[in-house]
Residue frames as qw, qx, qy, qz and C-alpha x, y, z in Angstrom:
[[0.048, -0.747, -0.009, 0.663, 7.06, -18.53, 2.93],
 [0.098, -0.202, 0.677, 0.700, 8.16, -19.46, -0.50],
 [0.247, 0.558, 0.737, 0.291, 4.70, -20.56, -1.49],
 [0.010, 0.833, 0.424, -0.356, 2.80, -17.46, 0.11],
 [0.074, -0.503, 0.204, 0.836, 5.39, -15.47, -1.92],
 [0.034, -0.124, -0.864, -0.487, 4.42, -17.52, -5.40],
 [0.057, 0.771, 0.632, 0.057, 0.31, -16.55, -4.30],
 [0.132, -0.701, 0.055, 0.698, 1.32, -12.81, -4.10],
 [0.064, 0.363, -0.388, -0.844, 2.99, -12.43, -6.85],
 [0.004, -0.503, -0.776, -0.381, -0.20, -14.70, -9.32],
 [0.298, -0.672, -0.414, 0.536, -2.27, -12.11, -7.11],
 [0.117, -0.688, 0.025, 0.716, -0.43, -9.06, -8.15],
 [0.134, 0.170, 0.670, 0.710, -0.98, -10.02, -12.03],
 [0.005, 0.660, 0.751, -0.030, -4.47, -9.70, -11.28],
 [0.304, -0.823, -0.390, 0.279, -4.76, -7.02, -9.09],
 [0.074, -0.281, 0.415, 0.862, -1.99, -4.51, -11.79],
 [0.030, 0.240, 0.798, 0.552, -4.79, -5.33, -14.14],
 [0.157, -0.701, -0.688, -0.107, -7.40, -3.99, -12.38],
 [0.571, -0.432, -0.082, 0.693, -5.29, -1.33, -11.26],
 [0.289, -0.164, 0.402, 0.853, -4.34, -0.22, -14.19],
 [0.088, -0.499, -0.727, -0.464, -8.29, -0.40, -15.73],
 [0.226, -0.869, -0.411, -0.160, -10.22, 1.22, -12.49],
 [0.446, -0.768, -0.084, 0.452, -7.26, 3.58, -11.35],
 [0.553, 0.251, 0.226, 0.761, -6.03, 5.20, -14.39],
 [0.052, -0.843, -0.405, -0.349, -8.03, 8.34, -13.73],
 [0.485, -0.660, -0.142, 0.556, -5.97, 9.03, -10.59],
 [0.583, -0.083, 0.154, 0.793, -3.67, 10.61, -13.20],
 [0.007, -0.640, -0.653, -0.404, -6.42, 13.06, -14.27],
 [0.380, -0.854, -0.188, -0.301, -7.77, 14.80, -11.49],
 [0.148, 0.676, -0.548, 0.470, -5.90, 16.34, -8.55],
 [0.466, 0.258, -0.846, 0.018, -5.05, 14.41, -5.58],
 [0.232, 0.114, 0.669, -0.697, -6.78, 15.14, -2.60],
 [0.697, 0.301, -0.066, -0.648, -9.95, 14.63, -5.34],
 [0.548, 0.400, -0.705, -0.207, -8.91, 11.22, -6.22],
 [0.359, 0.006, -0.856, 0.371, -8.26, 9.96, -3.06],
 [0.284, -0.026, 0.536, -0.794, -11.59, 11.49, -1.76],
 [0.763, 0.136, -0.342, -0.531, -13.43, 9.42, -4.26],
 [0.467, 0.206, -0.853, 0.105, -11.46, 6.34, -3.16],
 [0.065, -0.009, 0.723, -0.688, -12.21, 7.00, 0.60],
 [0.676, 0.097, 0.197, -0.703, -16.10, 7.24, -0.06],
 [0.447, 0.332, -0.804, -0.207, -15.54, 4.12, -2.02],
 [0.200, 0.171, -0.799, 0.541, -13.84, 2.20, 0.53],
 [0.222, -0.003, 0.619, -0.754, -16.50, 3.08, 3.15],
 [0.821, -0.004, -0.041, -0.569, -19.31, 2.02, 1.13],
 [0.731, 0.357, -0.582, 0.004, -17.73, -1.05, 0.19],
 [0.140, 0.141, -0.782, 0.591, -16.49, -1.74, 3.92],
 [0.425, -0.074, 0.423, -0.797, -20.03, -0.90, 5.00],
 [0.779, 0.164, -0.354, -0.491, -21.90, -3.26, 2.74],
 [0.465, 0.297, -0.801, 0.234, -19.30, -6.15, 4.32],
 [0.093, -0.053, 0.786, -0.609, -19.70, -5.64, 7.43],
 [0.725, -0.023, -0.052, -0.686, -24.09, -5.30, 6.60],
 [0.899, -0.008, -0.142, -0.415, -23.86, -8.94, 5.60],
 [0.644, 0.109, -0.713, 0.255, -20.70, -10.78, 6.75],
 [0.023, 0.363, -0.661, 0.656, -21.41, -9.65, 10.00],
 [0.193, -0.470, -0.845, -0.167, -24.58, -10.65, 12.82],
 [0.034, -0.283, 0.124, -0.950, -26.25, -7.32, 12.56],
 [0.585, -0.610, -0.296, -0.446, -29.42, -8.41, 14.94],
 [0.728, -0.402, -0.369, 0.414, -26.63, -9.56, 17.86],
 [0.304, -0.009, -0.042, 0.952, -24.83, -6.20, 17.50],
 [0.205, -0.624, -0.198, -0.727, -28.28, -4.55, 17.65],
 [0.648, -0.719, -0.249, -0.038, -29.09, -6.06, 21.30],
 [0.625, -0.301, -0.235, 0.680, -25.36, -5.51, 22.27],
 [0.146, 0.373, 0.012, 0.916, -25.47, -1.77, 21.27],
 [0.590, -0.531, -0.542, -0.275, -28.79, -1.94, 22.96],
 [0.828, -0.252, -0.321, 0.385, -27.21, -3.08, 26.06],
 [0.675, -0.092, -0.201, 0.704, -24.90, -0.30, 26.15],
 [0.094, -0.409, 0.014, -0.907, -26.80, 2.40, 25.80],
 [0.703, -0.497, -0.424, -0.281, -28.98, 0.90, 28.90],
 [0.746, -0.437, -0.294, 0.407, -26.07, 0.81, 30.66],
 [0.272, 0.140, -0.004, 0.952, -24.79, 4.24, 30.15],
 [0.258, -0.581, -0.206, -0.744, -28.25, 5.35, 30.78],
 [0.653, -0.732, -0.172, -0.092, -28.29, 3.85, 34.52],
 [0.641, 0.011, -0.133, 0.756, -25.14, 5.07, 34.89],
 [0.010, 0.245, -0.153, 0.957, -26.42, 8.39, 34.92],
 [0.605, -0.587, -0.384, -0.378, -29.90, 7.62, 36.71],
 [0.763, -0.633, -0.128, -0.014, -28.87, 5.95, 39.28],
 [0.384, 0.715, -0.384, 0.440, -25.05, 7.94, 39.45],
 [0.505, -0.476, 0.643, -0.323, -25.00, 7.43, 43.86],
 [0.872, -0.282, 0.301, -0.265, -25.44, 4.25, 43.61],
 [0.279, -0.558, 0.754, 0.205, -22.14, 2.18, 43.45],
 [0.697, 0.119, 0.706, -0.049, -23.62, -1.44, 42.91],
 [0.673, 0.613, 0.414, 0.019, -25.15, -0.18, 39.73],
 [0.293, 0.860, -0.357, -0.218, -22.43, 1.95, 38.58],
 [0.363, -0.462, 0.806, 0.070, -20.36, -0.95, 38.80],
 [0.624, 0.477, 0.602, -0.144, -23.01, -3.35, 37.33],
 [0.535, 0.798, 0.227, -0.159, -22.86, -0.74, 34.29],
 [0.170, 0.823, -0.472, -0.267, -19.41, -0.12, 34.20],
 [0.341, -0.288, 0.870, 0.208, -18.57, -4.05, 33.79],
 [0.622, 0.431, 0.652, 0.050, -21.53, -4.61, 31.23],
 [0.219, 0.921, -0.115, -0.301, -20.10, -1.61, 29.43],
 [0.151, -0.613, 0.760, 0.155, -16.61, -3.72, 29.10],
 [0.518, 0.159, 0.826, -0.154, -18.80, -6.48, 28.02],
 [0.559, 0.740, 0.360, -0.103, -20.23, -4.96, 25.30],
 [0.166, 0.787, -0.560, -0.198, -16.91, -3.48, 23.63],
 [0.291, -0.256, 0.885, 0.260, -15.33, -6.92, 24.07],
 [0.463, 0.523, 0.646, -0.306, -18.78, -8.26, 21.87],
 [0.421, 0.841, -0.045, -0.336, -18.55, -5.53, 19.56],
 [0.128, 0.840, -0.490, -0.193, -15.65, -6.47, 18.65],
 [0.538, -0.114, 0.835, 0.018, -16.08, -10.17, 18.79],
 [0.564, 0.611, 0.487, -0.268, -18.85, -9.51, 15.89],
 [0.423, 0.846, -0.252, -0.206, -16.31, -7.45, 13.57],
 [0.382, -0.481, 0.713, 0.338, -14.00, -10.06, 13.42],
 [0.660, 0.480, 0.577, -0.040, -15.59, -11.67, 10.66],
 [0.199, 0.973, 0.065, -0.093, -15.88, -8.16, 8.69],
 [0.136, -0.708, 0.655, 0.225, -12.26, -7.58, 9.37],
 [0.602, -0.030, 0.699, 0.386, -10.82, -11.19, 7.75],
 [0.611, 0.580, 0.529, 0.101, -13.11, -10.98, 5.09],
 [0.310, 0.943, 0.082, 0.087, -11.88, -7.59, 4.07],
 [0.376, -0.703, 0.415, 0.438, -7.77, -7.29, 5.13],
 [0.650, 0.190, 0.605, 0.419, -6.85, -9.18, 2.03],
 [0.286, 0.813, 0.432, 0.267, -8.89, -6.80, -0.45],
 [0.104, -0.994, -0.027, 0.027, -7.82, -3.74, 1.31],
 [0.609, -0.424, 0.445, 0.502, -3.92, -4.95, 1.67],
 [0.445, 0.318, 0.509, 0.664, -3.96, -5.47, -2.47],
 [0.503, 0.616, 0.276, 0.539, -5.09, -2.06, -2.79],
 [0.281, -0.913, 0.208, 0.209, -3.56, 0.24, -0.29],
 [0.471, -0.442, 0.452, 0.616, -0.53, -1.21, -1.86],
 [0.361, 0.683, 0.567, 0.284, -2.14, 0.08, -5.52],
 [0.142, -0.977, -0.150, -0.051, -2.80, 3.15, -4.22],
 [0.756, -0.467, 0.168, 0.428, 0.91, 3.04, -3.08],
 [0.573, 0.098, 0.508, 0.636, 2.18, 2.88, -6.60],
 [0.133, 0.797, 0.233, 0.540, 0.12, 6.63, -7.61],
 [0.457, -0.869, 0.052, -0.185, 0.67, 8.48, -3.95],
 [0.775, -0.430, 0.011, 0.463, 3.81, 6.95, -2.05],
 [0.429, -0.506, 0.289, 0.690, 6.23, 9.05, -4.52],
 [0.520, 0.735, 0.205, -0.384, 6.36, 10.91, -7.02],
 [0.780, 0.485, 0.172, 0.356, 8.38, 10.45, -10.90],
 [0.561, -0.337, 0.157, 0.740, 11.29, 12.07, -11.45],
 [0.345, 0.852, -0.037, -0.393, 11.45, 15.40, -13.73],
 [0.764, 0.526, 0.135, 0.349, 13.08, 15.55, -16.78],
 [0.031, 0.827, -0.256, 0.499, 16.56, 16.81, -15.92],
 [0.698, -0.525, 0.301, -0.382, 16.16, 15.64, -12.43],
 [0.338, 0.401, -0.837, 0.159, 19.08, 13.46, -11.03],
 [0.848, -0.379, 0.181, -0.322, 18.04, 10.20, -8.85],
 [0.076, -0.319, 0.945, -0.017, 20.32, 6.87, -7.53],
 [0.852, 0.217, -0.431, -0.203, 19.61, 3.26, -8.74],
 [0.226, -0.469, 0.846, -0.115, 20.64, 0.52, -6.43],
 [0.879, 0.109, -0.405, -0.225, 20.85, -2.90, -7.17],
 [0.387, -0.541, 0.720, -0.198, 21.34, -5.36, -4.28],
 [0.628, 0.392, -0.645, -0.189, 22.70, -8.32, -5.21],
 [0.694, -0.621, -0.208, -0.301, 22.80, -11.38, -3.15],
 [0.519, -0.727, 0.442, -0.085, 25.44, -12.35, -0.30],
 [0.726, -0.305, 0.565, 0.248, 26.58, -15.22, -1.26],
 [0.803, 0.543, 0.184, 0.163, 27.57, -14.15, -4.25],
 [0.615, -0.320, 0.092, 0.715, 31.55, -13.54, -5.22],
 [0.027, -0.705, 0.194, 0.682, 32.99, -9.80, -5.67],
 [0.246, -0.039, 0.689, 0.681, 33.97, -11.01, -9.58],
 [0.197, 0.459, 0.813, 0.300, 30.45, -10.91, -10.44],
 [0.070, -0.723, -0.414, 0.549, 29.71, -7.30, -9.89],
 [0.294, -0.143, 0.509, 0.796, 30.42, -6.22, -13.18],
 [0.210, 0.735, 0.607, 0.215, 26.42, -5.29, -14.52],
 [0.159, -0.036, 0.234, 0.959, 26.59, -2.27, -16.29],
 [0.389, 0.570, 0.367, -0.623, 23.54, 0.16, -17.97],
 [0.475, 0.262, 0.656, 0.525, 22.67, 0.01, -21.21],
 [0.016, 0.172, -0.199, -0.965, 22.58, 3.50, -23.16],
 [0.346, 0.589, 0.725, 0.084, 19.07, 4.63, -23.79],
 [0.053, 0.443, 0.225, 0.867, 17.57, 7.98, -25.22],
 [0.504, -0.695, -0.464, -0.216, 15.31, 7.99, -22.35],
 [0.886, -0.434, -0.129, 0.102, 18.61, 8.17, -19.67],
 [0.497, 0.584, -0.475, 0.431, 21.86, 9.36, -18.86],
 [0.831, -0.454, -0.213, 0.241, 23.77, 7.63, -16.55],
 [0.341, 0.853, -0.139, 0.370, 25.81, 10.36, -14.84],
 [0.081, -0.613, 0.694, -0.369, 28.23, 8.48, -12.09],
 [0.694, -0.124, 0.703, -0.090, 28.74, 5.08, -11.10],
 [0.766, -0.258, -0.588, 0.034, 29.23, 2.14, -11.11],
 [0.212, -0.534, 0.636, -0.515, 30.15, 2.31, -7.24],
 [0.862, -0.180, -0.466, -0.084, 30.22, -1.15, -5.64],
 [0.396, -0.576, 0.374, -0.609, 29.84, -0.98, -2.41],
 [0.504, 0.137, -0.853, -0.012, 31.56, -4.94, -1.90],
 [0.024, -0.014, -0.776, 0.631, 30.62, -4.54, 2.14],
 [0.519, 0.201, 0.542, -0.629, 26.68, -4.33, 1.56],
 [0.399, 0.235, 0.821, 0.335, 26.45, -6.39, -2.11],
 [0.405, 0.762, 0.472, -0.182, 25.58, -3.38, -3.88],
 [0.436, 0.120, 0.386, 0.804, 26.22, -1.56, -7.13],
 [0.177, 0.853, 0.465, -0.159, 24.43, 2.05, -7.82],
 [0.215, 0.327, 0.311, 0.866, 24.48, 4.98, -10.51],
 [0.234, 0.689, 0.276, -0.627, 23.10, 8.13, -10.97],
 [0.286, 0.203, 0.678, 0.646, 21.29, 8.69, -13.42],
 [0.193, 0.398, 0.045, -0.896, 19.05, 12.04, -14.95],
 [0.492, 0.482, 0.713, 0.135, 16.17, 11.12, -16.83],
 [0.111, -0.114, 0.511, 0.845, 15.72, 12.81, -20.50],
 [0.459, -0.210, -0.574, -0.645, 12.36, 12.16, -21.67],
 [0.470, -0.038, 0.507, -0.722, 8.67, 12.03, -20.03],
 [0.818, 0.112, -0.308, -0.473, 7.17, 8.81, -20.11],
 [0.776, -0.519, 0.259, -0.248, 7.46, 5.62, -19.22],
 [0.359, 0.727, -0.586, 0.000, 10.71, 3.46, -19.60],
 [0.956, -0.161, -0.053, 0.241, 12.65, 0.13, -18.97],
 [0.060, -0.744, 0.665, -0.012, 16.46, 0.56, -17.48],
 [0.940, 0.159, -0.286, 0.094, 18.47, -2.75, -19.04],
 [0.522, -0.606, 0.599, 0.032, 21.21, -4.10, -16.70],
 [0.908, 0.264, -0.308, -0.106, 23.57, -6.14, -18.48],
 [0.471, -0.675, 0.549, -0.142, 26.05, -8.78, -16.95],
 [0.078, -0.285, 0.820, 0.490, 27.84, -9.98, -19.83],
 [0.196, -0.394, -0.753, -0.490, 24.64, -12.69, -21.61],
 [0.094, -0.554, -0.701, 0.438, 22.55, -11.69, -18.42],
 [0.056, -0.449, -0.236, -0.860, 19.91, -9.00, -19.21],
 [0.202, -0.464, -0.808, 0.302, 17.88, -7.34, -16.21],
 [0.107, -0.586, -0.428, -0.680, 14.88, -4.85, -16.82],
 [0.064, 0.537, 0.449, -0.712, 13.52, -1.91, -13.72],
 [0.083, -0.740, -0.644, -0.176, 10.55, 0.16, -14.64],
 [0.298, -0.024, -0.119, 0.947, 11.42, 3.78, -14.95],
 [0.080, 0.926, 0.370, 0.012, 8.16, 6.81, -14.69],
 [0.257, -0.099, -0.057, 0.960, 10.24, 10.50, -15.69],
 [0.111, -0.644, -0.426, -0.625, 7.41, 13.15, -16.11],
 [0.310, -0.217, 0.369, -0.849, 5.37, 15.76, -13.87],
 [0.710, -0.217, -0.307, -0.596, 1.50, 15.03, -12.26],
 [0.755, -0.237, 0.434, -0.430, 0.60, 11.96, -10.85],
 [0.646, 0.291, -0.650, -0.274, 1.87, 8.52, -12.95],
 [0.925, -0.339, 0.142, -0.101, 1.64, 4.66, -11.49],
 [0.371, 0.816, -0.436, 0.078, 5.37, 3.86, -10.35],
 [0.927, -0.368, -0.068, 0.003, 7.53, 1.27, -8.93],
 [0.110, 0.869, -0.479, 0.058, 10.33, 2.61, -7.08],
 [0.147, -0.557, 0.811, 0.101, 11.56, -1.21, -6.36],
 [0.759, 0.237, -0.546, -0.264, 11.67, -4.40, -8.24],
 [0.586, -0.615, 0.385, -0.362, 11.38, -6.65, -4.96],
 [0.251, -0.352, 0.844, -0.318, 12.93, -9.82, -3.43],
 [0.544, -0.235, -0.661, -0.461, 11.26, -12.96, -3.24],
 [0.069, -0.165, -0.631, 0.755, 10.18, -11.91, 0.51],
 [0.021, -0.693, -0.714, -0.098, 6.40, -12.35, 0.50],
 [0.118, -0.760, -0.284, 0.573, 6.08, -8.87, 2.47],
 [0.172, -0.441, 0.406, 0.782, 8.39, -7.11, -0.29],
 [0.098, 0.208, 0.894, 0.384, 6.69, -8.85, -2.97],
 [0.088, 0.705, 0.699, -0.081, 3.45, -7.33, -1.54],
 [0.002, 0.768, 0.280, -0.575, 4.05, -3.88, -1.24],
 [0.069, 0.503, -0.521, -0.686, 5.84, -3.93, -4.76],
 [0.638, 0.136, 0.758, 0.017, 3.61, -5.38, -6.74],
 [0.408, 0.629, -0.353, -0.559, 4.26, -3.68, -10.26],
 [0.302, 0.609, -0.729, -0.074, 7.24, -5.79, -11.29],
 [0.958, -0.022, -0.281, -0.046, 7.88, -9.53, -11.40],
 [0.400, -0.858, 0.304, -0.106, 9.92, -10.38, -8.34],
 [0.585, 0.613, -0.496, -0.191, 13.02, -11.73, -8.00],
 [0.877, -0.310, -0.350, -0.115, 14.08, -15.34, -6.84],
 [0.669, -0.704, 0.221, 0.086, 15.56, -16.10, -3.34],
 [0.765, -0.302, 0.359, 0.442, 18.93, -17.54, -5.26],
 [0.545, 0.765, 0.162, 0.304, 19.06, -14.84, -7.98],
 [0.515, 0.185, -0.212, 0.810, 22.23, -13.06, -8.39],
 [0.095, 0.254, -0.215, 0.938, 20.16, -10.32, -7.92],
 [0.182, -0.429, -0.853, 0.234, 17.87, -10.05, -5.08],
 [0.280, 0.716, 0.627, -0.127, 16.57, -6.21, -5.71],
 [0.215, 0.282, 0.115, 0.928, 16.64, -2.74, -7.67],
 [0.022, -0.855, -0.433, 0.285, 15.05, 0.18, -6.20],
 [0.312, 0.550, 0.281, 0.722, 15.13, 3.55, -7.45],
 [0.220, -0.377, -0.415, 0.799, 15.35, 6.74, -4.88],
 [0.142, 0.634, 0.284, 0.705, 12.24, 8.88, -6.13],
 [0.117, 0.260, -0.296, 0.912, 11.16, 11.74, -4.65],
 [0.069, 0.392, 0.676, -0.620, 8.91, 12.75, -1.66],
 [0.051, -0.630, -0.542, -0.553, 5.33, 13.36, -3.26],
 [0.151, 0.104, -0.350, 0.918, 4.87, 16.97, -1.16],
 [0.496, -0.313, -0.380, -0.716, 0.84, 16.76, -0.22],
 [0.300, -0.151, 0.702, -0.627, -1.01, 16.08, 3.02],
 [0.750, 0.259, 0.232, -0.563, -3.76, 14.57, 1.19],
 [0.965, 0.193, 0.177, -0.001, -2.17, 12.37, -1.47],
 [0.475, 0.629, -0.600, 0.136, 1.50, 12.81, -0.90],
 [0.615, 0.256, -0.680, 0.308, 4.11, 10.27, 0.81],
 [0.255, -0.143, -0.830, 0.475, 2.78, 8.70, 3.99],
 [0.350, 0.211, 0.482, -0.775, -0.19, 11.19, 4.50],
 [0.524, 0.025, -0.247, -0.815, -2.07, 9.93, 2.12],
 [0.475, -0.155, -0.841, -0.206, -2.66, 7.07, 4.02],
 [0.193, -0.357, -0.509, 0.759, -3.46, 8.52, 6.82],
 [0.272, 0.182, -0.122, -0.937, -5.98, 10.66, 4.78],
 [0.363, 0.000, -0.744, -0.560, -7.32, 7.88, 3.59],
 [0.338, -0.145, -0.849, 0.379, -8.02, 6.15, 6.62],
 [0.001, -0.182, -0.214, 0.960, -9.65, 9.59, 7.82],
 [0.423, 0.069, -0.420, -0.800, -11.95, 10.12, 4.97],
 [0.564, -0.215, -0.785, -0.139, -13.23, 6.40, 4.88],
 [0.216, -0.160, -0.706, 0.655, -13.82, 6.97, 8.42],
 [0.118, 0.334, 0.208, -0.912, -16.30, 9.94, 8.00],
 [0.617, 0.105, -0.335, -0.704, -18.05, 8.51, 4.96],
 [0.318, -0.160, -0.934, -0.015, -18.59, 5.38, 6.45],
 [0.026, 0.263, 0.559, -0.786, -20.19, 7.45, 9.27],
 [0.242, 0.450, 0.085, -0.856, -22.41, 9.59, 7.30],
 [0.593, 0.114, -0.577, -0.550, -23.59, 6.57, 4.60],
 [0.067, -0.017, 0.881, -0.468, -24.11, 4.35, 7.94],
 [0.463, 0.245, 0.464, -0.714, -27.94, 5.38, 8.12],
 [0.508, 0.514, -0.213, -0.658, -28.58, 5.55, 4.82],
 [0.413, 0.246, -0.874, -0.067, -27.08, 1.40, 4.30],
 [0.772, -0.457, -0.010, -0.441, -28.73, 0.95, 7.63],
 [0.741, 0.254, -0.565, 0.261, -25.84, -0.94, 8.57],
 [0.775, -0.627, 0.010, -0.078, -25.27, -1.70, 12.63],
 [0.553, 0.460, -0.494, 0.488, -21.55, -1.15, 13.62]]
């Protein structure tokens, strides 16, 4: 698990870089426009896979197949034998279909994992306003002793930290509120006496790319946060997150826009199907 976490995070250098180069535009345009460009993407880009990683002459006789058997299903409707006959070569040909997209599928979870969790970092939530009060936690790890809970903020112009510390000794955590001052982006410094530790702040309106936690070295965590450089299994500290707010938007706010996405890509994959000639 420790390696797979160490390929993630080399991975997520990449894959912020490319991020940051073919997804800066989200901020630009509104969101349900952003994320319908993505989705038409996606679906070419999924179709084109499947065209050639799949074997689109075996999936032509099995489709074949099934529309033969759906058509003596209704010919020959009295007659059991063959409705049977059709309804078990009908289960045959789903289990097939779906033997044929495995390929398609491997080849493409990977790709699509690194950038639903992209997409994550413009849609999942949204920045904080200027003004606008949010908590900071920092979990720290277990086996570490009560003395050492002592990390503080460092004063910026960007920040005001308006309550806490609170160390909460029974879950190894320490958290503030704090009200951001200024739009734009920002580092919060933890210090803990020589120790210095750096989160990744967004304060502003719109759309900005944001990371609301600086993760663990838990591969899973590691994926879905992949701004920030994670932190190791025996570090004092093990993560910060930041509480932003719910992005309000069926189309490219918090949790529907994957579910939109999923939609969309669905319907243009449909409707650029002919036109790729692509066998699904």
């Amino acid at each position: 698990m420790a390696f797979l976490a160490h390929i993630i995070t080399w991975i997520n250098i990449l894959t912020n870089a490319l991020g940051g180069v073919l997804l800066f535009w989200v901020a630009l345009v509104p969101g349900w426009v952003s994320n319908t460009i993505i989705s038409a993407v996606v679906a070419v880009l999924l179709l084109i896979n499947y065209k050639y990683t799949s074997n689109q002459g075996a999936l032509g006789r099995v489709r074949d197949n099934i529309k033969a058997d759906m058509l003596a299903m209704k010919l020959f409707k009295d007659s059991i034998v063959v409705t049977l006959q059709s309804v078990g070569g009908l289960f045959k040909g789903a289990i097939l279909v779906l033997f044929h997209s495995l390929r398609p599928i491997l080849v493409m979870i990977v790709p699509i994992s690194l950038l639903a969790a992209q997409l994550g970092l413009w849609y999942q939530a949204r920045p904080i306003l200027p003004r606008e009060e949010t908590v900071v936690t920092m979990q720290l790890n277990a086996k570490a002793d009560s003395s050492l809970f002592n990390f503080g903020i460092e004063p910026t112009d960007a920040i005001e930290v308006t309550a806490g510390p609170v160390r909460i000794l029974s879950k190894h955590q320490i958290c503030w509120k704090i009200k951001g001052l200024e739009s734009g982006y920002y580092n919060i410094i933890f210090k803990n006496g020589q120790e210095q530790i750096e989160k990744k702040l967004a304060i502003g309106g719109g759309f900005m790319r944001l990371s609301a936690e600086r993760p663990g070295g838990h591969w899973a965590d590691i994926l879905v946060n992949p701004l920030e450089e994670p932190f190791g299994v025996d570090s004092l500290v093990q993560s910060i997150s930041i509480s932003y707010p719910d992005r309000p938007s069926r189309t490219s706010g918090t949790g529907w826009w994957v579910i939109y996405l999923l939609v969309a890509t669905f319907v243009f994959a449909l409707l650029f199907k002919p036109f790729l000639k692509v066998r699904i």
